[in-house]
DSSP file (Angstrom, degrees, kcal/mol; ACC not computed):
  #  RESIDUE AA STRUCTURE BP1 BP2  ACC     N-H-->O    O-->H-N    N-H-->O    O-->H-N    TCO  KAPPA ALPHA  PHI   PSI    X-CA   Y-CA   Z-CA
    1    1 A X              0   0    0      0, 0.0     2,-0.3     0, 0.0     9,-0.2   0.000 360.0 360.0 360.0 135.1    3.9   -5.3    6.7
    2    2 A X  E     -A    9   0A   0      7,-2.7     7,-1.7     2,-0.0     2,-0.5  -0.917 360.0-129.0-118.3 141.1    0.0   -5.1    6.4
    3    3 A X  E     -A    8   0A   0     -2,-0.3     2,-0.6     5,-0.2     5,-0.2  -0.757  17.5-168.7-101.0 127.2   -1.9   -7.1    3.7
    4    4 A X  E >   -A    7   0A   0      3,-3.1     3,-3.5    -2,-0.5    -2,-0.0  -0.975  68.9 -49.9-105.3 138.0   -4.6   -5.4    1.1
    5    5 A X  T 3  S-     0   0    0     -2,-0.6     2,-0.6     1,-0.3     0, 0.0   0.100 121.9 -26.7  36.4-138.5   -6.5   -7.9   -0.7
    6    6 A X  T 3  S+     0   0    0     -3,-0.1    -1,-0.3     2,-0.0     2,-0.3  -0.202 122.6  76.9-108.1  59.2   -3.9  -10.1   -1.9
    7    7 A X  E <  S-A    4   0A   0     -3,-3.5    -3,-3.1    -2,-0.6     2,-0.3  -0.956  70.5-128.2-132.3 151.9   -0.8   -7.8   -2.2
    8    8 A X  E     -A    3   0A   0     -2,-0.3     2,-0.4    -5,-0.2    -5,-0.2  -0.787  19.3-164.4 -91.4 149.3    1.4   -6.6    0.8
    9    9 A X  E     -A    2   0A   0     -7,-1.7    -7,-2.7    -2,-0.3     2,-0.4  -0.986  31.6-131.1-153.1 129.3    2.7   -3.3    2.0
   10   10 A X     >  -     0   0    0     -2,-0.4     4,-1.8    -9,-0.2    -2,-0.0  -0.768  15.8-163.0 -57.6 115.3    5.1   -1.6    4.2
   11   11 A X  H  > S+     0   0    0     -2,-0.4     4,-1.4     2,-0.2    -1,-0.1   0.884  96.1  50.8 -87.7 -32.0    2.4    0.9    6.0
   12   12 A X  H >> S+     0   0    0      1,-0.2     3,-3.4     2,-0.2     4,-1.0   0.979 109.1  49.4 -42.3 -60.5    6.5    2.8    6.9
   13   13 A X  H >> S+     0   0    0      1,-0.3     3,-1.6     2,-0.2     4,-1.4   0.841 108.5  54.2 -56.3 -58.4    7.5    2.7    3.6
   14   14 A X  H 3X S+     0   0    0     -4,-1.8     4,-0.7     1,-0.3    -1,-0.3   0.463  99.3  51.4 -25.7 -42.3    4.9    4.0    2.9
   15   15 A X  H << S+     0   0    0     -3,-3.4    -1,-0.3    -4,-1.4    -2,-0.2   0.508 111.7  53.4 -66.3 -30.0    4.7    7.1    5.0
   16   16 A X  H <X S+     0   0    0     -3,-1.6     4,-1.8    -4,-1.0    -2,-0.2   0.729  97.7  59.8 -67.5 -30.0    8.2    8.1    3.8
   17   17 A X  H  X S+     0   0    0     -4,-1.4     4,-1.2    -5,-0.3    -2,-0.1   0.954 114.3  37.3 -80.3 -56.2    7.3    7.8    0.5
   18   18 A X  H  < S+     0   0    0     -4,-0.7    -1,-0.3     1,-0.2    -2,-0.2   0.780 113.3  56.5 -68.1 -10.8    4.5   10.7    1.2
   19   19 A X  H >> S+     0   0    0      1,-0.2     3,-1.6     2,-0.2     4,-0.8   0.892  89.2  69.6 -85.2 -26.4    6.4   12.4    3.3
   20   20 A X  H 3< S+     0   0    0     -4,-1.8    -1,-0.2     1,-0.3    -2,-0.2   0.777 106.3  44.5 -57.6 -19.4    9.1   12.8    0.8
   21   21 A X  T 3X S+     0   0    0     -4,-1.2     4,-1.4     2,-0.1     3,-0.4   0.270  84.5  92.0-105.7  14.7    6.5   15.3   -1.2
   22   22 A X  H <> S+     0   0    0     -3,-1.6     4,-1.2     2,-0.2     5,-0.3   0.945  79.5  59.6 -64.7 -68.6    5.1   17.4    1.6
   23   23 A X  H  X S+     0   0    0     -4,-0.8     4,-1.6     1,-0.3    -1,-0.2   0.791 107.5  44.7 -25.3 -36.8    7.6   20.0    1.3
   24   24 A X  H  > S+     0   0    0     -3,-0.4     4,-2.0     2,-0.2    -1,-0.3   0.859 110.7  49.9 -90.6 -51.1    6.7   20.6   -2.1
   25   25 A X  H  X S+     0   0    0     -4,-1.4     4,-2.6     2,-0.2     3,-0.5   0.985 110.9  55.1 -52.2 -58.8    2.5   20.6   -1.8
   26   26 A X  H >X S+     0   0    0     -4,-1.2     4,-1.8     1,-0.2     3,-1.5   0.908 113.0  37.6 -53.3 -79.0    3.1   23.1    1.2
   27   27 A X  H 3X S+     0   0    0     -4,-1.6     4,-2.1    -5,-0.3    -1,-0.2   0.709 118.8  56.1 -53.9 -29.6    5.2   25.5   -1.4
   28   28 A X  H 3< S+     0   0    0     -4,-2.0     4,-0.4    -3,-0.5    -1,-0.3   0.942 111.7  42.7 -44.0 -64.9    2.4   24.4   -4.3
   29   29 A X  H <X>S+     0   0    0     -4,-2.6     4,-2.5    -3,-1.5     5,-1.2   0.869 108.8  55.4 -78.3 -40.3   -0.3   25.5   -2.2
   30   30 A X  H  <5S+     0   0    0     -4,-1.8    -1,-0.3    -5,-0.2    -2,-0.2   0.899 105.9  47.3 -67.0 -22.0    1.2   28.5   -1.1
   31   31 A X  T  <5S+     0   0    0     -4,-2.1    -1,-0.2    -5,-0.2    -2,-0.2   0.667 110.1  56.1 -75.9  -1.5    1.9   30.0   -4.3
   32   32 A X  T  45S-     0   0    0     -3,-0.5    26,-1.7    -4,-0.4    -2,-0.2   0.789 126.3-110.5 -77.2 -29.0   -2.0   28.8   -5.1
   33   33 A X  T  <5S+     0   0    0     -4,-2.5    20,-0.7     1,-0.3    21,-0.7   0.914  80.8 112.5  81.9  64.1   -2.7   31.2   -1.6
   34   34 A X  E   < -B   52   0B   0     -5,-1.2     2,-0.4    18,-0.3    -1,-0.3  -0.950  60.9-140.3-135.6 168.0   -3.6   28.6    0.4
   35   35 A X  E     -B   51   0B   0     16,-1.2    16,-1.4    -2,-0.3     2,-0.4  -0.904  22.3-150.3-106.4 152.2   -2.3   26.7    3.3
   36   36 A X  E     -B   50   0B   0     -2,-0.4    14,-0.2    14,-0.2     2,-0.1  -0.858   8.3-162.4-128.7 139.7   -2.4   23.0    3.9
   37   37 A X  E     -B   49   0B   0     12,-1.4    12,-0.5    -2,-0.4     2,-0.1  -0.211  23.0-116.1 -87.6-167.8   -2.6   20.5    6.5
   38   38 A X        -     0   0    0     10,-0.2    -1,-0.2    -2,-0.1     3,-0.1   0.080  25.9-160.6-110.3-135.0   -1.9   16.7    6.9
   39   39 A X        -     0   0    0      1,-0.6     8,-0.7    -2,-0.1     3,-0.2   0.098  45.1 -40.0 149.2  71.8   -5.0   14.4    7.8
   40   40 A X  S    S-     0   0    0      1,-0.2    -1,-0.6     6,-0.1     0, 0.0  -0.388  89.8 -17.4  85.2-179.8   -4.3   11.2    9.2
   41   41 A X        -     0   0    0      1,-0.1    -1,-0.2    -3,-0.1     5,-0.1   0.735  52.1-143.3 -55.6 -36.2   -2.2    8.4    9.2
   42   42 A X        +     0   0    0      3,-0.6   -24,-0.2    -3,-0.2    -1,-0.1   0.687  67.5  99.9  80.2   4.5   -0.5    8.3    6.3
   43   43 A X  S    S+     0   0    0    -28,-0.1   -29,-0.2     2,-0.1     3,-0.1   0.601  93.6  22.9-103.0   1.2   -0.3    4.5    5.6
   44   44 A X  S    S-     0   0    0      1,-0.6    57,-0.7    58,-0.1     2,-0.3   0.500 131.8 -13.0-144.1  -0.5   -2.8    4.1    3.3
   45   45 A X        -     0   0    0     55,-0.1    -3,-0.6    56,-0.1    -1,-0.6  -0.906  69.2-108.7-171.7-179.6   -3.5    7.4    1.4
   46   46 A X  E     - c   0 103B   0     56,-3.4    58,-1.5    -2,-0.3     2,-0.2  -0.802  24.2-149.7-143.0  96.8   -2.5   11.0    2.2
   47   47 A X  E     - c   0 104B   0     -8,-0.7     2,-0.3    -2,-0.6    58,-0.2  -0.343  18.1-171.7 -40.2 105.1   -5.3   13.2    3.4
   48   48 A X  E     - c   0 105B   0     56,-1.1    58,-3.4    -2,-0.2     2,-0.3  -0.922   6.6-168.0-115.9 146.6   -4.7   17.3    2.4
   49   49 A X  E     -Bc  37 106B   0    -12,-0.5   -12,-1.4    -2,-0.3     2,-0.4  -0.825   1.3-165.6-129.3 113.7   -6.6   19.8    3.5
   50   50 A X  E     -Bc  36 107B   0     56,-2.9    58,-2.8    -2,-0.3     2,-0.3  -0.610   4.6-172.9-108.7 138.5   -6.4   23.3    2.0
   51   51 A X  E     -B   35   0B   0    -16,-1.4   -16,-1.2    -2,-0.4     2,-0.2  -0.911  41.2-108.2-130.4 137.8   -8.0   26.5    3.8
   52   52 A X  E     -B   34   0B   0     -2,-0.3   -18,-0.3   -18,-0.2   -19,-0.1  -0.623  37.2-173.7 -65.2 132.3   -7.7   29.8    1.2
   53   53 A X        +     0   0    0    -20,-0.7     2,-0.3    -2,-0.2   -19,-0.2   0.293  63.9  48.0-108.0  11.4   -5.0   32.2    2.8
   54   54 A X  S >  S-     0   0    0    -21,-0.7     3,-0.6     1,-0.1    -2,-0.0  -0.811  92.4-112.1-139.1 165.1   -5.2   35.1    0.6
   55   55 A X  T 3  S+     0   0    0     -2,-0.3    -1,-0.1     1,-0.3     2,-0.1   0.937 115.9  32.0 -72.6 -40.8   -8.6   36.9   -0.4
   56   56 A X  T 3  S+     0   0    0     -3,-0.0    -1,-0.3    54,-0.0     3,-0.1  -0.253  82.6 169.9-110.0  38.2   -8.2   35.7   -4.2
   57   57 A X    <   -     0   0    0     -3,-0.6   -24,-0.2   -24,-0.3     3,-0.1  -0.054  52.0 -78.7 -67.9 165.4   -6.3   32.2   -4.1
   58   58 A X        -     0   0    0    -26,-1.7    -1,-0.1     1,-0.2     2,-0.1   0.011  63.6 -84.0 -71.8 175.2   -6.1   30.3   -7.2
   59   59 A X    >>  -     0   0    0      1,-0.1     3,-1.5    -3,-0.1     4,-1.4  -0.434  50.0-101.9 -95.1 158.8   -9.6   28.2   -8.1
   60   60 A X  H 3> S+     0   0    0      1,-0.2     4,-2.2     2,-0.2    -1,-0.1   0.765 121.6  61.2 -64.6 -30.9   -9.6   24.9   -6.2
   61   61 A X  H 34 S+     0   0    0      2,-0.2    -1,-0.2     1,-0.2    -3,-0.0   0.579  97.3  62.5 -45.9 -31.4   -8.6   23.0   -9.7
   62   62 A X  H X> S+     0   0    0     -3,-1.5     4,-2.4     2,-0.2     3,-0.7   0.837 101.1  51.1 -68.6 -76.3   -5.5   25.0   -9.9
   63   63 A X  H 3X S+     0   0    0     -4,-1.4     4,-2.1     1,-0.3    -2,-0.2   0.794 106.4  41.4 -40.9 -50.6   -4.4   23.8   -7.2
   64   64 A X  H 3X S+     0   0    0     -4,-2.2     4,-0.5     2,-0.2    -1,-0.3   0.371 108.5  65.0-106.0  24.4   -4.5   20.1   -7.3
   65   65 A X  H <> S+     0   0    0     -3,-0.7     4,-1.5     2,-0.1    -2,-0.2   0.845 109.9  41.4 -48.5 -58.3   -3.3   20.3  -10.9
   66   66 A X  H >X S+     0   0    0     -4,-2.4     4,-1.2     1,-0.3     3,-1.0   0.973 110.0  52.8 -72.4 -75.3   -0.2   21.7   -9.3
   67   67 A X  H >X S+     0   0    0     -4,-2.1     4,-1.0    -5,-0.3     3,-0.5   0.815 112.7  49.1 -31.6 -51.3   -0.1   19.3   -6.4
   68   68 A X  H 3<>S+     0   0    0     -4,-0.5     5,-3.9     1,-0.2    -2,-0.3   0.815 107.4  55.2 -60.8 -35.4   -0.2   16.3   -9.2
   69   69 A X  H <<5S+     0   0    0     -4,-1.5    -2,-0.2    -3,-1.0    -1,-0.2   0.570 101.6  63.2 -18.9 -51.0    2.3   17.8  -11.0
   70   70 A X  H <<5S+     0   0    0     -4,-1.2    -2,-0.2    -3,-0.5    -1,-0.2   0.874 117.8  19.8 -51.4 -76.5    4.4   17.8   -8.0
   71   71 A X  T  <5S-     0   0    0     -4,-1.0    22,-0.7    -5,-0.1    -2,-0.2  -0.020 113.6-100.1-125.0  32.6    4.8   14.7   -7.4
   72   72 A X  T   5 +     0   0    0     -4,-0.3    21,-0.6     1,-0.2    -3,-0.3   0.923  69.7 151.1  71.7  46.6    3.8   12.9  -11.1
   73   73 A X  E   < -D   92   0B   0     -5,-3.9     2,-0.5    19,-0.1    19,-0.2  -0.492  50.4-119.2-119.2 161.0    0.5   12.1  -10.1
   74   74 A X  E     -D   91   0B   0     17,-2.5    17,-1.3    -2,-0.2     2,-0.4  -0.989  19.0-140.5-114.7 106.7   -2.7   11.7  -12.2
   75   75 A X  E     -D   90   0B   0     -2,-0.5    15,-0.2    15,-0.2     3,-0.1  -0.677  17.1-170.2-111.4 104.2   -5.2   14.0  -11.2
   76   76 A X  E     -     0   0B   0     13,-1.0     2,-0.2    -2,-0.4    -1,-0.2   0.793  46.4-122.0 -75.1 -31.8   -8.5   11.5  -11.5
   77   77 A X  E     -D   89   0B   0     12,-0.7    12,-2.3     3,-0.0     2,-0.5  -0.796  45.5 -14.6 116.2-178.7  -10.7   14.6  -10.9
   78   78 A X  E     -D   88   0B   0     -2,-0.2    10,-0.2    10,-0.2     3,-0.1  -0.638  48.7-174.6 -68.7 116.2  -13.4   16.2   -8.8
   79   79 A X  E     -     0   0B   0      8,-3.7     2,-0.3     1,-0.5    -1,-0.2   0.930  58.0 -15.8 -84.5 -41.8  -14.8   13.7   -6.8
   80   80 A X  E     -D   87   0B   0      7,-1.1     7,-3.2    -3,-0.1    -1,-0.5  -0.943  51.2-144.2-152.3 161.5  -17.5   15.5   -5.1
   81   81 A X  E     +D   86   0B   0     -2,-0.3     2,-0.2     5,-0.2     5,-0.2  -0.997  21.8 167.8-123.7 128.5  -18.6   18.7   -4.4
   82   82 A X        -     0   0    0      3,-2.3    -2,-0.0    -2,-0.3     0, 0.0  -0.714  48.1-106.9-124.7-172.6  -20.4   19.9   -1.2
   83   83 A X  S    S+     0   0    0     -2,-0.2    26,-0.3     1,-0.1    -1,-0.1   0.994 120.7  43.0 -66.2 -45.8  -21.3   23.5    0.5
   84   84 A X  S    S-     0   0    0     24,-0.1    25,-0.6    -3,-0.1     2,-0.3   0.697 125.7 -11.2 -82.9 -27.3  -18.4   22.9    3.2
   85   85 A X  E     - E   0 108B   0     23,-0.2    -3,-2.3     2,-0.0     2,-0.4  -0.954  57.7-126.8-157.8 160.8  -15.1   21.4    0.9
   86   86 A X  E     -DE  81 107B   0     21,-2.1    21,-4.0    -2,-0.3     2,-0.5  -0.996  21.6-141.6-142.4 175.6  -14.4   20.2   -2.2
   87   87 A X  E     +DE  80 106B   0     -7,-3.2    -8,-3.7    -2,-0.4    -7,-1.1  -0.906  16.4 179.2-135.4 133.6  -12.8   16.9   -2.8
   88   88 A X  E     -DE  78 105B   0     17,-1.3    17,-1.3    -2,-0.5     2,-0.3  -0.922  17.8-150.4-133.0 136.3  -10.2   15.8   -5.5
   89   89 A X  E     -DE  77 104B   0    -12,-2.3   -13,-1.0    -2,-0.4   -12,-0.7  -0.635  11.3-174.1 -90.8 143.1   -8.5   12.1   -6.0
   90   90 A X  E     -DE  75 103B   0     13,-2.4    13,-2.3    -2,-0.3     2,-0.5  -0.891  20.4-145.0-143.7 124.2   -5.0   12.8   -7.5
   91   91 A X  E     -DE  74 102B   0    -17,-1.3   -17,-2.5    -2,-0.6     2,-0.3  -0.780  26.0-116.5 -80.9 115.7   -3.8    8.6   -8.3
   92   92 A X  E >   -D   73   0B   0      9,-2.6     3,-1.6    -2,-0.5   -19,-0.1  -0.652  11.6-143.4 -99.7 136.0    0.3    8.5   -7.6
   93   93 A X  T 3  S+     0   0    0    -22,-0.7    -1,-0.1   -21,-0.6   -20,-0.1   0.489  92.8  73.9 -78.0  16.7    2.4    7.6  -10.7
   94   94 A X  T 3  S+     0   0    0      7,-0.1    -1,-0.3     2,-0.0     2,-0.3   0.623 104.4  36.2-103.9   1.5    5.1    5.5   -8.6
   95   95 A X    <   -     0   0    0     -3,-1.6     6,-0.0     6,-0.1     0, 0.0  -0.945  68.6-147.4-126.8 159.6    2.3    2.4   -8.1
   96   96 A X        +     0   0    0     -2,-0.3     2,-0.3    -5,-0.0     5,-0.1   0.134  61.2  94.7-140.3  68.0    0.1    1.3  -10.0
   97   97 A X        -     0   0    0      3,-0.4    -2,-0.1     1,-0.1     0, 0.0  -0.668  60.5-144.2-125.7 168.7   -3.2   -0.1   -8.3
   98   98 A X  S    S+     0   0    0     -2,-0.3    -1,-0.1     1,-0.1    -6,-0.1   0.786  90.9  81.4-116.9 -26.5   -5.7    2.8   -8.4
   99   99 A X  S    S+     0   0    0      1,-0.1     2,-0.3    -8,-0.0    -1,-0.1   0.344 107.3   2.0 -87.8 -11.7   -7.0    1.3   -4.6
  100  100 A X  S    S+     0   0    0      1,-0.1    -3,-0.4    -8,-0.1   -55,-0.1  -0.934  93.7  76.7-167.5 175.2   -3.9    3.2   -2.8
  101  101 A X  S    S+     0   0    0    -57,-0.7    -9,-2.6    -2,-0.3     2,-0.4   0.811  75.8 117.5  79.7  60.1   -1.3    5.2   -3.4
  102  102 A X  E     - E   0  91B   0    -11,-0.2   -56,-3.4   -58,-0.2     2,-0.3  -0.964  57.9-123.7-170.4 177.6   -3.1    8.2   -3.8
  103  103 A X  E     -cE  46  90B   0    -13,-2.3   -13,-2.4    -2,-0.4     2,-0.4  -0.579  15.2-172.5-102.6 152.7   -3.8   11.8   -2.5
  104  104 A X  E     -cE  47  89B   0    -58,-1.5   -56,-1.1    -2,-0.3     2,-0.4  -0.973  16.0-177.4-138.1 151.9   -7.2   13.0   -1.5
  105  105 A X  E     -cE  48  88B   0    -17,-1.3   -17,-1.3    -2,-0.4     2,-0.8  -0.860  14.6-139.8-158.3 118.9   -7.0   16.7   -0.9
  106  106 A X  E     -cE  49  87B   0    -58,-3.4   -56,-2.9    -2,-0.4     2,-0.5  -0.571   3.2-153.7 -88.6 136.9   -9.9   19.0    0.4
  107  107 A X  E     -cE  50  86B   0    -21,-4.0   -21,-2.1    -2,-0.8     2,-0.4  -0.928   5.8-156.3 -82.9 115.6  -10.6   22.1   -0.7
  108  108 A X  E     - E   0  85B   0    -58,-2.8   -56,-0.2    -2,-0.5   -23,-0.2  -0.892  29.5-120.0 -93.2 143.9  -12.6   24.8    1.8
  109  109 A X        -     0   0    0    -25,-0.6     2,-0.1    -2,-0.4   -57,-0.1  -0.393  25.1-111.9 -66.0 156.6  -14.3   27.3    0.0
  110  110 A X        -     0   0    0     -2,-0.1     2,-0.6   -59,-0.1    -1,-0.1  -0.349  29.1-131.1 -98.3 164.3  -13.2   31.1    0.7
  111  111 A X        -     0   0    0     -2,-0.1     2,-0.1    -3,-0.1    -1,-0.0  -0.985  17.2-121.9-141.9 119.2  -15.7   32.8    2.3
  112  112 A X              0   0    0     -2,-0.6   -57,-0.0     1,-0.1     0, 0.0  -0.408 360.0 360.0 -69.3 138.6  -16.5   36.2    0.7
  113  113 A X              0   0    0     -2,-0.1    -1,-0.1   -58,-0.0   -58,-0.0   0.779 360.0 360.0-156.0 360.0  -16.2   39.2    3.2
């Protein structure tokens, strides 16, 4: 057990809980035409990273619509934008403190060629 501010958490329990939806973001993303990685631990939010695998994948929005969808999640928005990624909060509907329990998932842009 690890303490946030003044609530407690299983960092395990936690890790299962995200692991139980991987399966499904991987299949997400590929029908978006990308492929996704992990990103870290896993005890306190769940780091995606998504690389275009097809010449024309779906627009980075598309995507973490899908991904929220998935797993019943509230897609907060575009957090930032930068040349190299872009980066979207998607808030997970089975807690409800907005300070964890959520997905961050980078986008890289496709690279015209």
């Amino acid at each position: 057990m690890r303490k946030l501010g003044n609530e407690e958490y299983d960092e395990q329990a936690q890790r299962r809980a995200y692991e139980a939806f991987i399966p499904g973001f991987i299949k997400a993303a590929r029908e978006c035409g990308y492929a996704l990685a992990i990103h870290g631990s896993m005890e306190r939010d769940l780091d995606l990273i998504a690389v275009p695998w097809i010449e024309k994948p779906e627009i980075p929005e598309k995507l973490a619509f899908e991904i929220a969808v998935m797993c019943k999640g509230l897609l907060v928005g575009e957090i930032f934008s930068k040349q190299h990624r872009r980066l979207f909060h998607i808030n997970l509907a089975w807690r409800g403190t907005e300070n964890r329990n959520y997905i961050e998932l980078s986008v890289t842009p496709t690279i015209a060629g």
